[in-house]
C-alpha positions as CSV (number, residue, x, y, z in Angstrom):
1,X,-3.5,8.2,2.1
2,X,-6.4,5.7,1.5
3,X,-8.8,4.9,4.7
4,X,-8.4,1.6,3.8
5,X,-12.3,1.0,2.9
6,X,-12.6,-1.1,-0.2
7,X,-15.1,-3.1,-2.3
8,X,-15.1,-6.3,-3.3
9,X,-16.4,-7.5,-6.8
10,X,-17.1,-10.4,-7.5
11,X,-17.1,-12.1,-11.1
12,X,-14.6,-14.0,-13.5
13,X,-10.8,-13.3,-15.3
14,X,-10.6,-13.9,-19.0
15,X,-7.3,-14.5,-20.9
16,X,-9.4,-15.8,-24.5
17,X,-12.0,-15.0,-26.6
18,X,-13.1,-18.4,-28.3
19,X,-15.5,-16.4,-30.7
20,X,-12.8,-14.2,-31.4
21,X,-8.9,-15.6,-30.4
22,X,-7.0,-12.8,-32.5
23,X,-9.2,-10.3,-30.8
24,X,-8.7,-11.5,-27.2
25,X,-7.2,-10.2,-24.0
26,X,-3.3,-9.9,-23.4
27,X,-2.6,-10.3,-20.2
28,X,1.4,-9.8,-18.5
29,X,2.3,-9.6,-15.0
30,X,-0.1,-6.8,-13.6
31,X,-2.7,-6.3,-15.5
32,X,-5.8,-9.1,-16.7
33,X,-9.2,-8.5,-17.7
34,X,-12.1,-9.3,-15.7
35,X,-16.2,-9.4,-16.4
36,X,-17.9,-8.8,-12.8
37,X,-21.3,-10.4,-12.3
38,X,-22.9,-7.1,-11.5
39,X,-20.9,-4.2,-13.2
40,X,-23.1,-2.1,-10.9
41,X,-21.0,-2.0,-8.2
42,X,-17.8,-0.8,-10.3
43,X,-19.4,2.6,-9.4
44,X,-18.5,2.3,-6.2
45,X,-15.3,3.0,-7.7
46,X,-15.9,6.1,-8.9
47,X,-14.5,9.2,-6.7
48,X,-15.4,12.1,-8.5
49,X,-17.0,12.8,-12.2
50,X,-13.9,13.1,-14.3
51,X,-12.7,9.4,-12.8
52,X,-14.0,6.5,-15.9
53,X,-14.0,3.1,-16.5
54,X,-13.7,1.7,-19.5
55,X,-16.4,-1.4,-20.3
56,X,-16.4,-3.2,-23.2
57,X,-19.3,-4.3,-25.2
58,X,-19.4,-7.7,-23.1
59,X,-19.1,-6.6,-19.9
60,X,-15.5,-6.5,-19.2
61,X,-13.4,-4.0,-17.8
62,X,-9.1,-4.2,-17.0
63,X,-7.6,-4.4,-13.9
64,X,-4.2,-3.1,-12.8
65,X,-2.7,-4.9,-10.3
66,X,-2.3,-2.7,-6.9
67,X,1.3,-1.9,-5.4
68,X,3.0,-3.7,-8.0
69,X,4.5,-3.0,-11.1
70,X,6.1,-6.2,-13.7
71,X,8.2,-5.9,-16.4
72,X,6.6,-4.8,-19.6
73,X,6.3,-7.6,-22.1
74,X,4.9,-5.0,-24.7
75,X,4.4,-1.2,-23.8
76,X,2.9,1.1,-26.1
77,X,4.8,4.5,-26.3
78,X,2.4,7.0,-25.6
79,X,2.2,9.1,-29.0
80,X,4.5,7.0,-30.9
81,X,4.0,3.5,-33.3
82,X,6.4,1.9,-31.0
83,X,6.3,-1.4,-28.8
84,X,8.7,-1.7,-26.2
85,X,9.9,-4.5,-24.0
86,X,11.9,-5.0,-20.7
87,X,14.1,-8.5,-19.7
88,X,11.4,-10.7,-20.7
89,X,12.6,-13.8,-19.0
90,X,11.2,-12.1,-15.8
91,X,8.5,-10.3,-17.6
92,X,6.5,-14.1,-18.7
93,X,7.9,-15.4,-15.4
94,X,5.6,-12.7,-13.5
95,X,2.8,-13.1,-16.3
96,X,2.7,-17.2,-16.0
97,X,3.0,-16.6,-12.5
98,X,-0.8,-14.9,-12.5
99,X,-2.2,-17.2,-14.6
100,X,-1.4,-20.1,-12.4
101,X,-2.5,-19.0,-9.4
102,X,-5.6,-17.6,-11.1
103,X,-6.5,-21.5,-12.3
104,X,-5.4,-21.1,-16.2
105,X,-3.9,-24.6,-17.2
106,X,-2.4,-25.2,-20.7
107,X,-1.8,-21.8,-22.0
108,X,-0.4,-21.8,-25.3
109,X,0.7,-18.0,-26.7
110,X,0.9,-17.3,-30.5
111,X,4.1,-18.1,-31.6
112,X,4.4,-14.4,-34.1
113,X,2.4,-12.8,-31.0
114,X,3.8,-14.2,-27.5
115,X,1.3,-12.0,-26.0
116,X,-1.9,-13.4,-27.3
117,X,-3.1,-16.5,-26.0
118,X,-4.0,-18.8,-28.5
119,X,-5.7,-21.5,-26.0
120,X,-5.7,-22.4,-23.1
121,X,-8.0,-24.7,-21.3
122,X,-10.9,-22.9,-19.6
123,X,-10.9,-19.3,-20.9
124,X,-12.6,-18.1,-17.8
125,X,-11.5,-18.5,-14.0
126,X,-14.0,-17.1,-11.1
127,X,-12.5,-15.0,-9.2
128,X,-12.9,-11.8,-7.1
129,X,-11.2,-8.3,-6.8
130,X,-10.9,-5.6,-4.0
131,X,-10.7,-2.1,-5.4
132,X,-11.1,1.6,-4.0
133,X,-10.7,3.0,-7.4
134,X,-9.4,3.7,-11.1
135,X,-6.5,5.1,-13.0
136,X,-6.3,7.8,-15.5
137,X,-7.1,5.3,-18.5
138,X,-10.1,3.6,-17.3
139,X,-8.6,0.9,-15.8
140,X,-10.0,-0.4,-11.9
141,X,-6.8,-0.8,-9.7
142,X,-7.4,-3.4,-7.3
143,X,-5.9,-6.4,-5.5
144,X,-6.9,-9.5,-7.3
145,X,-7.8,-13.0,-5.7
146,X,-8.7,-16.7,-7.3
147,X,-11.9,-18.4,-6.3
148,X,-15.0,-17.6,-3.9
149,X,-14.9,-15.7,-1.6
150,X,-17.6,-16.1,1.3
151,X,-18.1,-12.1,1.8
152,X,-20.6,-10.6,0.2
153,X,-20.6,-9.4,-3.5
154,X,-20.3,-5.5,-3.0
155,X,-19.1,-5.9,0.2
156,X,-17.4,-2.7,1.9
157,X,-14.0,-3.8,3.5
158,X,-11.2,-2.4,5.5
159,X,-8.1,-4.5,4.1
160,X,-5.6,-6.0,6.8
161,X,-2.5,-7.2,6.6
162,X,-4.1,-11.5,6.4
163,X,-6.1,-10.2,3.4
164,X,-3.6,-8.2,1.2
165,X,-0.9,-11.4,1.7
166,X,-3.6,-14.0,0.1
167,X,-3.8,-11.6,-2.9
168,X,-2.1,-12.6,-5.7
169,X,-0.1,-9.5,-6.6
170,X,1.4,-9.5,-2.9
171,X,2.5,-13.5,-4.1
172,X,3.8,-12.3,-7.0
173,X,5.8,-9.8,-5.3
174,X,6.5,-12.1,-2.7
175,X,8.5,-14.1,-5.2
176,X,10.8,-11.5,-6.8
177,X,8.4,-10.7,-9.8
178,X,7.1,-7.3,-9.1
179,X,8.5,-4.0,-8.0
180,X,6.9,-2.5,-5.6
181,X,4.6,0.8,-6.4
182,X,3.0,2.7,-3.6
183,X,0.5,4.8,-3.9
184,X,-1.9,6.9,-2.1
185,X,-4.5,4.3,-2.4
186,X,-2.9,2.3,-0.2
187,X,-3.2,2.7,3.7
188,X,0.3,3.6,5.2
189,X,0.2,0.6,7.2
190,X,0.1,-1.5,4.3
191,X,2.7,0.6,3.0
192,X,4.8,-0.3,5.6
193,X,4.4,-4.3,4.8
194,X,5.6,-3.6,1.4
195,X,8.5,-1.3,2.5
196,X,9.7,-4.5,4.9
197,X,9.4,-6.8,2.7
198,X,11.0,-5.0,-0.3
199,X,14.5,-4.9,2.0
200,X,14.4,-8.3,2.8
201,X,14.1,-9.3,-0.9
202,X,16.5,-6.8,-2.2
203,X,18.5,-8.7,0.0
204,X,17.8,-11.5,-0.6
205,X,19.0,-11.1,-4.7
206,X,16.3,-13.6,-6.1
207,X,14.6,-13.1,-9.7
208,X,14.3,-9.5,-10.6
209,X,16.4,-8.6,-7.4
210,X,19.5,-10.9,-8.8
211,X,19.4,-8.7,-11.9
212,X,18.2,-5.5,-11.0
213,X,20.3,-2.6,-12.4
214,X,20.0,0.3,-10.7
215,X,20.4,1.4,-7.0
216,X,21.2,3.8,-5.1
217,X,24.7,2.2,-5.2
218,X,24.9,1.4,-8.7
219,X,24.6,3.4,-11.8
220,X,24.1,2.4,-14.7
221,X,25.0,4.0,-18.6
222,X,22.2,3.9,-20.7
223,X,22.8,5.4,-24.5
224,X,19.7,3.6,-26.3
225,X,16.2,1.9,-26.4
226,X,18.0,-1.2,-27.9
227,X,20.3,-1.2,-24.6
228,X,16.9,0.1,-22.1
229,X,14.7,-3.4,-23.6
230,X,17.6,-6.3,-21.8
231,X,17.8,-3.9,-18.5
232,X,15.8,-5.0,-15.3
233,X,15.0,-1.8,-13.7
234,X,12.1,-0.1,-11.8
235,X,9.6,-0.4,-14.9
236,X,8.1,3.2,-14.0
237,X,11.4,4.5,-14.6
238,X,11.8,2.0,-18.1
239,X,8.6,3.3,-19.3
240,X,9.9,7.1,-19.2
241,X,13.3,6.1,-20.2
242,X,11.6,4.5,-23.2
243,X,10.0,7.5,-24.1
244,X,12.9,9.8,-23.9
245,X,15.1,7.5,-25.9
246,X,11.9,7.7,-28.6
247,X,12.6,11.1,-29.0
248,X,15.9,10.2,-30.3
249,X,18.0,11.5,-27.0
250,X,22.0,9.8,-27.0
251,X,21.7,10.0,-23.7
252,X,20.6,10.6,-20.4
253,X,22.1,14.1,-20.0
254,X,18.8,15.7,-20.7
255,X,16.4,13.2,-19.0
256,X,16.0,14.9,-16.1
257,X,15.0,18.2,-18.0
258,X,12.5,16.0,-20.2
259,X,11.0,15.0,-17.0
260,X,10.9,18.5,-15.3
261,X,9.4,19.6,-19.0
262,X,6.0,17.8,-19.0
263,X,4.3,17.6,-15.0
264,X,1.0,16.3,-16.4
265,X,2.7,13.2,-18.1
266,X,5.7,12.5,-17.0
267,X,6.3,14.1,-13.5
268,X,4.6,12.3,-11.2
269,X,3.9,14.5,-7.7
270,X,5.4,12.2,-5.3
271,X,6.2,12.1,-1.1
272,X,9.6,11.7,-0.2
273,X,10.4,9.3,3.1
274,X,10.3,12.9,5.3
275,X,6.9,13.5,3.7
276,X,8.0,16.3,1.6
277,X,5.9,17.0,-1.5
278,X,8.3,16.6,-4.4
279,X,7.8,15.3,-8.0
280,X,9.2,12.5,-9.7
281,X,12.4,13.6,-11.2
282,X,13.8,14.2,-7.2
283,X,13.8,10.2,-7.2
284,X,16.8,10.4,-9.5
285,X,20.2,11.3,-10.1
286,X,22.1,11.3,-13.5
287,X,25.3,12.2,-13.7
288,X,28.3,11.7,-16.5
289,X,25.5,9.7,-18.5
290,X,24.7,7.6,-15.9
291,X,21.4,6.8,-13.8
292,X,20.7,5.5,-10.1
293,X,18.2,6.5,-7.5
294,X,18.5,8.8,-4.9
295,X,15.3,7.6,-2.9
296,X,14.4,3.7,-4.2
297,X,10.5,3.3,-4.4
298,X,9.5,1.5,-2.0
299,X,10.9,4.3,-0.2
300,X,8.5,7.3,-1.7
301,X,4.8,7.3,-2.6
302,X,3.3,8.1,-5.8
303,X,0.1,10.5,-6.2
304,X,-0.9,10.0,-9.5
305,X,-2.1,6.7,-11.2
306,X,0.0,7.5,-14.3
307,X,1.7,4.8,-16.6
């Protein structure tokens, strides 16, 4: 588990490209792009020399939102021409949901592309991040925050429990928007605020939690992408099915096989509540073509910053 020791960068989110609107950012629920005022720092980030980030010509870089995980609005299927989609009432909800709290007023999305903004009224909010690192496709994972903040740029932090609760993607979770998604960035007692939480609001039934599909008590039949797209599930668990069902699978008789098939992709080494080493796949039971969990996820941690 993480020490807890993070940076904080300061700089500004971007959802538009004036210069260049068709060519612009698309933010959802847990991701949004970001241009820090000294992209120095973003080394900090940096653990060993196969670990990237991806800058762009004008300075900016992505973020993934830490511990969370939205619906997908529009996943790529790794290795395949194919754009897939989750519930997207709850998918926009979680998106708009970011872009308020990050200061975006007016934003209007393309009506043939609802994931491109096509304007808004300031293109740019200030606003600061605090990282400890990067995933496996260049992307800095990192609570995000609006405004100033009156630490240092580059600071070195330990995050506490006041600091991850002003961050917007504990907010959005907060509100029944996000799944959680634990990993071993995260200190274990900020784990433990998550896991807390994550009961009350499962019982709470709210959003996602009203429509949430799969538990450990309830299965569910899936035979289909076209089915998988108007399901609110866990959307790690949406972005595998979605690949399986690519492959042209009937069902989910084999999923667990596909899984076990490919550990560097699809896999992911995981610890179980009794802090077994285990791998994905042990999360899950399918049986007579149906799906539900046999540990939920706020209940395991996840190693590897895979999609």
């Amino acid at each position: 588990m993480s020490d807890g020791r993070y940076t904080l960068i300061k700089g500004s989110f971007h959802i538009f490209y004036p210069d260049m609107p068709k060519n612009g950012p698309q933010p959802d629920g847990d991701t949004i792009t970001f241009k820090p005022d000294n992209i120095n720092l973003t080394d900090h980030l940096l653990k060993n020399r196969r670990d990237r980030i991806r800058i762009t010509g004008n300075g900016m870089i992505k973020i993934r939102f830490e511990s969370i995980d939205t619906l997908e609005t529009h996943y790529p299927i790794p290795r395949k021409p194919l754009i897939v989609h989750q519930d997207l009432e709850f998918g926009y909800k979680a998106r708009d949901f970011v872009l308020d709290k990050l200061g975006f007023t007016n934003v209007v999305f393309y009506d043939d592309n609802p994931n491109l903004v096509k304007s808004v009224s300031q293109p740019s909010m200030p606003g600061y991040i605090i990282a400890n690192g990067t995933d496996k496709y260049g992307r800095v994972i990192a609570f995000v925050y609006s405004g100033e903040s009156t630490q240092e740029d580059g600071a070195k932090i330990y995050l506490k429990e006041a600091e991850l609760k002003e961050s917007i993607n504990y907010q959005s979770f907060k509100n029944s928007l996000a799944y959680p998604a634990l990993y071993t960035t995260l200190p274990i007692d900020l784990v433990d605020i998550f896991r807390l939480e994550t009961d009350e609001l499962r019982k709470n039934k709210l959003n996602i939690w009203a429509k949430d599909a799969i538990s450990k008590e309830k299965s569910c039949i899936i035979k289909s992408l076209e089915q998988l797209k108007d399901l609110v599930i866990w959307p790690k668990l949406f972005r595998r099915l979605a690949a399986y069902f690519s492959e042209n699978y009937k069902d989910l008789n084999s999923f667990i096989l596909w899984l076990k098939d490919d550990s560097e992709n699809r896999d992911d080494d995981i610890t179980l509540p009794n802090r077994e080493k285990a791998k994905l796949h042990d999360m899950f039971i399918v049986q007579d073509g149906a799906i539900n969990f046999k540990y939920l996820p706020e209940e395991v941690i996840l190693h590897d910053k895979k999609a």
